[in-house]
N, C-alpha and C positions, 0 to 999 in steps of 0.2 A: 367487601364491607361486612363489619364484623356486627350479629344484634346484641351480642354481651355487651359492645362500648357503645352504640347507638340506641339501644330499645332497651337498656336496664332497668326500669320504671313500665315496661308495658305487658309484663307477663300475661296477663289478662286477656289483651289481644291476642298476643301472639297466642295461646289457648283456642284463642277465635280464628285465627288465620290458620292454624296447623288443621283443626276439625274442620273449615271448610276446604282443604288441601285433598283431603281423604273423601270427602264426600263430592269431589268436582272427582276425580278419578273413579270412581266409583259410577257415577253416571256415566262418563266415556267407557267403559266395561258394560255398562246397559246397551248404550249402543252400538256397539259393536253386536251384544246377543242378538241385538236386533236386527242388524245388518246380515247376521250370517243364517237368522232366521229368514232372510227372505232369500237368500244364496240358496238355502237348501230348500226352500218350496218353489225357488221358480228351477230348480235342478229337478223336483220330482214332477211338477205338471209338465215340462219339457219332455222326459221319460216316456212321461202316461199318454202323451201327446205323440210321440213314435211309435208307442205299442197300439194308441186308437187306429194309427195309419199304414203299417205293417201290414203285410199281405198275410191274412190268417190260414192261405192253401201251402201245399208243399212248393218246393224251389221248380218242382218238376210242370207243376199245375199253371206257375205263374205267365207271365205274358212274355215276351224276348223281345220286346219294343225296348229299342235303347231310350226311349220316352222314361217307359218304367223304370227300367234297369236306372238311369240317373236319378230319378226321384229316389227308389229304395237306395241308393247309395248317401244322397244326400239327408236321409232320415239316420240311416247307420251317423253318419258325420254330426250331426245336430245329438244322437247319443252320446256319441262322445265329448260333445259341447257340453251336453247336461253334465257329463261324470266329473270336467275339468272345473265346472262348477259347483261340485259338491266336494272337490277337492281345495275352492276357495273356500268354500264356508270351514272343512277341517280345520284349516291352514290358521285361521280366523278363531276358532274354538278354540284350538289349543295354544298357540303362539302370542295374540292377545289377551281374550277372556280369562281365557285361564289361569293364566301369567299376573294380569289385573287381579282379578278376585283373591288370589295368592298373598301377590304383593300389598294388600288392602290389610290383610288379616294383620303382617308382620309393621305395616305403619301403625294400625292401632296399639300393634304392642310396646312398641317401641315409643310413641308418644306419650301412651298413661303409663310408661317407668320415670318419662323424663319430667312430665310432668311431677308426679308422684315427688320424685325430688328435687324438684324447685318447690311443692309446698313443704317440704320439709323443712327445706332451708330457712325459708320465710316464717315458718312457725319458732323454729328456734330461735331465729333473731327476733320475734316478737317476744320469746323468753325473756332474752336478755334483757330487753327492752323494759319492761316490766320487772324487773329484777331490780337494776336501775332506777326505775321510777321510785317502786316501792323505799328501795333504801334513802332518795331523795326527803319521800316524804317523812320517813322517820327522823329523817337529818332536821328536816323545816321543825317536824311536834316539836322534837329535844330542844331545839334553839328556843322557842317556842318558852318554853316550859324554864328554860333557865333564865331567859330575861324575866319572868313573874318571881323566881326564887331572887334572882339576882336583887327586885325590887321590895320584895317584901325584909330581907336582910338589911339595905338601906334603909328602910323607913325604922328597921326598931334597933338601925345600930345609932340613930341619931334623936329615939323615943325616950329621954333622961326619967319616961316611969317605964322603963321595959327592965326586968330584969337577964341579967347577966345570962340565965340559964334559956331565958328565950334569945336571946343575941347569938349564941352560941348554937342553937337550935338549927337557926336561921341559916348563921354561915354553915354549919355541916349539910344543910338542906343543898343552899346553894354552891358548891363544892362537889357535891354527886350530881347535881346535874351537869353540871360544867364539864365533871368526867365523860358522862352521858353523851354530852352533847360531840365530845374528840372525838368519841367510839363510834359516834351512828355518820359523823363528817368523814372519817378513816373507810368507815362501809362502803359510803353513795361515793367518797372518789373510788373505791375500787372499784364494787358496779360499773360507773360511770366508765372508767379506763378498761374494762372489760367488753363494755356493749360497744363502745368504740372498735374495739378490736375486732369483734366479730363482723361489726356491720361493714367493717372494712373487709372483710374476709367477704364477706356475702355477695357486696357489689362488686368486690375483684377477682374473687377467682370461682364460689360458686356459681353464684348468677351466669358469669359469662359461659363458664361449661356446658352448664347445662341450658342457654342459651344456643351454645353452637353446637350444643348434639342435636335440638329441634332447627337449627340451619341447615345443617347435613340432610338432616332425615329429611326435609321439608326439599332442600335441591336434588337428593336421588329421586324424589317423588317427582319432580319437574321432567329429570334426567329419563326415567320410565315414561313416563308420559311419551317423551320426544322420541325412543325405540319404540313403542308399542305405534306410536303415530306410523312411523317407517314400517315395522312390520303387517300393520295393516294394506299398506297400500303395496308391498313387495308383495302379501299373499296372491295378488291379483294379478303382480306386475310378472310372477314366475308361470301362469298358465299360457300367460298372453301369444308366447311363439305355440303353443300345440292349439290353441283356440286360432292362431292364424294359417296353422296346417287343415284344419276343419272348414277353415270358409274356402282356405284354396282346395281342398277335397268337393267341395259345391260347386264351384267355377270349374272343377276338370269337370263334373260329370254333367254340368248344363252345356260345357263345350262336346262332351262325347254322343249328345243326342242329334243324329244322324238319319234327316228324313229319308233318304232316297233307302236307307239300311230298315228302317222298318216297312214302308212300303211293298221291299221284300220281301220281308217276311211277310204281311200279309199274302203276296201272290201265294206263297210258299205254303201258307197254312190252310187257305182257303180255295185254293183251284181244285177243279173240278175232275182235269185229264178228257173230258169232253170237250170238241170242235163245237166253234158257236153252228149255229142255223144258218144254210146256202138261203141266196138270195129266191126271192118268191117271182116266178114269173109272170109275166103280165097276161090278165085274163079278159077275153076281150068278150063282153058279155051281150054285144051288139052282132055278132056275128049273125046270127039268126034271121035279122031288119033287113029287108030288098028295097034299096031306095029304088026308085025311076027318073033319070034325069030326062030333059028335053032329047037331049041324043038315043033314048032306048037302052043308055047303057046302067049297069048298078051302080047309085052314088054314096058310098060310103067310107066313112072316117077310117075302116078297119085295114091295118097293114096289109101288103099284099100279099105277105106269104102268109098270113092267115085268112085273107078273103076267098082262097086258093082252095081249103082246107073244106073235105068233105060236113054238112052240117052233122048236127048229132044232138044228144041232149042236152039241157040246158042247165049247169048246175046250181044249186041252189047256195046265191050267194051269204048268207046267215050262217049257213052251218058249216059252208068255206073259211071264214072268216071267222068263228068262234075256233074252229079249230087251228088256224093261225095263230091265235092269242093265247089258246092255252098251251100248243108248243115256246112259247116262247116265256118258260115259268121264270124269268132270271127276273123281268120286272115287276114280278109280283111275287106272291105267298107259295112256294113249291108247296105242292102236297104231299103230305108226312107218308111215308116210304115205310112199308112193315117190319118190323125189327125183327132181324134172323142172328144166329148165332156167329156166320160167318159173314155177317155185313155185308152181304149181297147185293142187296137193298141198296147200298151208298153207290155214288160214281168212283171209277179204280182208282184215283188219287187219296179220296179220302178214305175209299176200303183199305188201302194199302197202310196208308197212316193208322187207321184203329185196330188194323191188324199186328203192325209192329207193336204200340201203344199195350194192347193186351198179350202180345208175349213177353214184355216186359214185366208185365205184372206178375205173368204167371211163375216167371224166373226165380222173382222175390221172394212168391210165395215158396216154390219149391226149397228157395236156400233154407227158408225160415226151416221147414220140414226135416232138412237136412241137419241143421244147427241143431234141432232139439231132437233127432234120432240118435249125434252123436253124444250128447251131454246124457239120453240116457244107456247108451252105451256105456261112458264112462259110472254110471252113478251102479249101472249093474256091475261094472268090475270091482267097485269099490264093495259091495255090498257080498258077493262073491268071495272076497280077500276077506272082507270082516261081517260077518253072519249077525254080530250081535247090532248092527247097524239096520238092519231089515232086510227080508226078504226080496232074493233078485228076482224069483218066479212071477214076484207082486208086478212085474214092470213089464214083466213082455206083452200082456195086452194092449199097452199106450206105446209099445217097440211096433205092433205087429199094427195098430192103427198108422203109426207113423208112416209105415214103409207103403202103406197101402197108399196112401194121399199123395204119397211121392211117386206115386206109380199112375195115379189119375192124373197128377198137374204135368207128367211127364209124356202121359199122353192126348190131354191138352195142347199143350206145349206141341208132340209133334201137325195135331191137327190144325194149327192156326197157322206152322212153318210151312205147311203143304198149303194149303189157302193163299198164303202171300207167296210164292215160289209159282204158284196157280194162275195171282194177281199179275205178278214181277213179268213171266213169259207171257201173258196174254197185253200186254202193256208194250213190250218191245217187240211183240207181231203187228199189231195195230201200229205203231211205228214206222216199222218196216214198211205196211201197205201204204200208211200215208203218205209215202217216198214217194212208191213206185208211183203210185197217182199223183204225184205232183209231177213226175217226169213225164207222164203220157199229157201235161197239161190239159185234161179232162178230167176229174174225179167223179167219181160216178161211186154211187153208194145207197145210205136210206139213214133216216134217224133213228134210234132207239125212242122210244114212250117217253124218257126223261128229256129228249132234246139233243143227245149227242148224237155223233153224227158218226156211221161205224161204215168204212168202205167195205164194197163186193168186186173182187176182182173178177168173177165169172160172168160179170153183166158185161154186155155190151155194150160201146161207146156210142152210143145216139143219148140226143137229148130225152132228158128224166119226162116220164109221162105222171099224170096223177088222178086220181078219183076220190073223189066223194065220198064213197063208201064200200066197204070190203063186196066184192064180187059174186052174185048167188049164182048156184048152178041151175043152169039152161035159160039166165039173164044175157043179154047181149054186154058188150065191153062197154068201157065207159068214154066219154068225150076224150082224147087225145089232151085236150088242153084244159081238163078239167082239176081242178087244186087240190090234193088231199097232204096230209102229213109222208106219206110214203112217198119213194119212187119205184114202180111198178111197171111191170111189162102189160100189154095191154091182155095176152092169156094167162089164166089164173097160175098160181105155180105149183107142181106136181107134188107130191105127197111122196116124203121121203121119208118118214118113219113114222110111230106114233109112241105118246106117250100118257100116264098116268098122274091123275093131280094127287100129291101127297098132300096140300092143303087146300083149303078154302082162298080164294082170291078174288076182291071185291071189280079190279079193276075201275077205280074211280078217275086215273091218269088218262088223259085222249088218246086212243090207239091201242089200249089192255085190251083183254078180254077176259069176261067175268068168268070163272069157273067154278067147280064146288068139287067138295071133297072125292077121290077116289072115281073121278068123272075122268073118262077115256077120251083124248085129242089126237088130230092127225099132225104132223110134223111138214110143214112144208118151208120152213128156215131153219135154219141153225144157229145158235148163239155165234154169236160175230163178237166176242169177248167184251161185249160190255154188261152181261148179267139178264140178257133177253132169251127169249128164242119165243118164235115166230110160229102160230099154230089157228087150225081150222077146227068150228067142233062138225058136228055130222049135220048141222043144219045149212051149213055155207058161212057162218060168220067167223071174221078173222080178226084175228090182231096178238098182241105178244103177252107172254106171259112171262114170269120170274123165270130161271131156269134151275132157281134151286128149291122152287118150287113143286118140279112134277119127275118121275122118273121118266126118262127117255131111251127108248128104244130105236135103234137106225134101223133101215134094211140093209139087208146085205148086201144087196146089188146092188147099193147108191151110191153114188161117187161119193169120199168124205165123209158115210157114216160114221157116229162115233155114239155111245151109250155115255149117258150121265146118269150118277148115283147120286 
């Protein structure tokens, strides 16, 4: 349907319907900026929102729980969610908005041309129109004006006192008007058959043109509409499969979290390489009590193979029993272990771990040394080759620093591989012993200070005896059944070397013994590879001390001496 033959008479409107055409477009291009404003703020809070939760330590620092390992995967996958959404709002900027705001500028032009001439047209047909009139109305004066002459000639051609020369006056008078009157009649029908012409012209071929050039313009603006409509929703509708790759990236990695796999890893991270604590024997504290029954015989609760059992001292059950509970540091607060450089101090699983852990580092460091010894090697041949580039002399003091540091971290480096090759063989002997002692199905041994538990194959197989308190000279032995942390022969044990404290040692652990610097000990055990050894001072008191603590000295004539440095 055509508005040339239907809306010829409504130009005015249509003026009114084409500018609110451009202004309804023009707000659907608002919101769109709108829409892809909020695509791209909730793409950067999404962002900012991976980076708040992002592990801020190295890949090497972080945790190996496939717990984590799923979560940072599924933070990586939600980045990528964000980016496919700031790839909608692009998509959106440019292919809409842009598109819109473009298209907006070349409607406005294109409607004040068309308009522009449709008031042309109209103004000229209101020319004519006027053209017309005006000749009308000189047509109407002249007529006008000859009926008056035509009447004044009558009245004095039949006034018998008018003379001849006014009669003749009269008719010449009315005679030029009557020409008058042909002339201005000849004008207004041509006017007249002129404005016809045009105004035929106007409503049939101008009007309608320029009517169905503001049709056109006015249904591409529809037509736009209806692609920008589609393009708006295809921008979203083309992320949709990698936005559906990102949620199935969430569902593998909440499928890949694997209790029983982290679990392991904790044993893995966390154990100790220490046997838990043998069971505690039963202390029968009545022994001592002579009942008398009616028979004369002794009536008492106590087992018979310990009723059997010579008396002895009584031990004091308090300091039994605190010493029980602080061997058994797992259920409470261990106490903080002094920090040495070759992690001593720790039990050999996790020495062994801080050991590899810092040859690692040191490796790095060493590359680093080497990287930048060779860049200045290169930067001396360069300077060498071209003099006017700077002196190569200038360079060999940060050459000669270099090589040095390479020469510390390298011997670093060999000091912490002999440490763990130290840890690694004293790990697979204590292995070995704990075989054999499971094959004699007896294990016979003693704890370390920390609670591990280090076998002695040179003890003999009778059940473990215990005391109280370390052994004074020219004190008699202690109760057979009396409880202490140790397991001890009931003669004190012979003095097989001595050695020298390099440090100070508080001994706050149950079963240390306190020592002070450059203070001389007797040796009467030997490190059993858990980082102890076992000493007397010269007053009779016993118990263990670090072993990288004090220099040691064997004798010679003792079976198994060995000197530590």
């Amino acid at each position: 349907m055509s508005w040339g033959t239907e809306l010829w008479d409504q130009f005015d409107n249509l003026d009114k319907h084409t500018q609110w055409g451009i202004d309804f477009l023009e707000r659907y291009a608002k919101f769109v900026k709108e829409r892809l404003d909020i695509e791209q703020n909730y793409a950067k809070q999404l962002r900012n929102l991976v980076k708040k939760y992002l592990p801020k330590r190295s890949k090497e620092e972080e945790p190996r729980f496939t717990s984590c390992l799923s979560f940072y995967a599924i933070l990586t996958e939600l980045n990528d969610y964000a980016g496919q959404k700031e790839v909608v709002a692009e998509e959106m900027g440019h292919r809409v908005y842009g598109a819109l705001m473009k298209y907006s500028q070349d409607l406005r032009a294109d409607r004040k041309h068309h308009l522009q001439e449709g008031r042309k047209a109209q103004q000229y047909l209101d020319h004519c129109w006027k053209q017309m009139d005006n000749s009308k109305k000189k047509f109407e004066r002249e007529c006008k004006e000859a009926e008056k002459s035509q009447l004044t000639y009558e009245r004095l051609d039949n006034d018998i006192n008018a003379t001849k020369a006014d009669v003749d006056k009269a008719k010449a008078q009315f005679n030029q008007r009557t020409h008058m009157v042909d002339e201005s009649k000849n004008e207004y029908a041509a006017q007249l058959q002129n404005f016809n012409a045009e105004q035929w012209k106007h409503f049939n071929n101008s009007i309608p043109h320029i009517f169905k050039n503001l049709q056109d313009m006015d249904q591409r603006r529809t037509v736009k509409l209806g692609e920008t409509y589609r393009s708006f929703a295809e921008a979203e509708r083309k992320v949709i499969p990698i936005i559906s790759k990102c949620l199935d990236g969430m569902v593998s990695a909440a499928k890949a979290v694997d209790d029983k796999k982290d679990s392991a890893i904790v044993v893995e991270s966390f154990k100790s390489g220490f046997d838990p604590p043998g069971d505690f024997p039963f202390e029968d504290l009545s022994q001592n009590l002579s009942r008398t029954g009616s028979d004369g015989t002794i009536s008492s609760n106590t087992p018979k193979g310990e009723r059997d059992a010579a008396p002895g001292p009584r031990p004091d059950p308090k300091h039994t029993i605190s010493k029980a509970k602080n061997k058994l540091w797992l259920f409470g607060k261990k106490p903080k272990a002094p920090s040495v450089e070759d992690y001593s101090h720790l039990p050999p699983e996790q020495r062994r771990k801080k050991l590899q852990q810092r040859i690692e580092e040191l490796n790095k460091e060493l590359h680093i040394q080497m990287d930048q010894r060779d860049a200045l090697n290169k930067m001396k041949d360069v300077y060498e080759k071209n003099p006017q580039m700077g002196d190569p002399n200038s360079l060999q003091p940060k050459i000669s620093e270099t090589m040095c540091n390479m020469e510390k971290l390298r011997s670093e480096i060999h000091r912490h591989e002999t440490w763990l090759s130290e840890v690694e063989g004293k790990q697979s002997s204590r292995d070995r012993r704990h075989s054999a002692d499971n094959h004699h199905h007896t294990p016979q041994g003693r704890e370390s200070p920390e609670g591990s538990y280090t076998e002695d194959s040179g003890q003999e197989h009778h059940p473990p005896q215990f005391h109280s308190s370390p052994p004074q000279p020219g004190q008699p032995n202690a109760d057979p059944l009396e409880f202490d942390d140790e397991f001890d022969d009931d003669d004190p044990l012979p003095v097989i070397g001595h050695c020298k404290a390099l440090y100070g040692f508080d001994g706050q652990n149950e079963g240390t013994l306190v020592m002070a610097e450059d203070e001389v000990l007797y040796i009467i055990e030997e490190d059993k590879g858990d980082g102890w050894t076992r000493a007397r001072k010269q007053s009779g008191e016993e118990g263990y001390v670090p072993t990288t603590y004090v220099e040691i000295t064997m004798e010679k004539n003792c079976k198994g001496a060995v000197t530590y440095i």
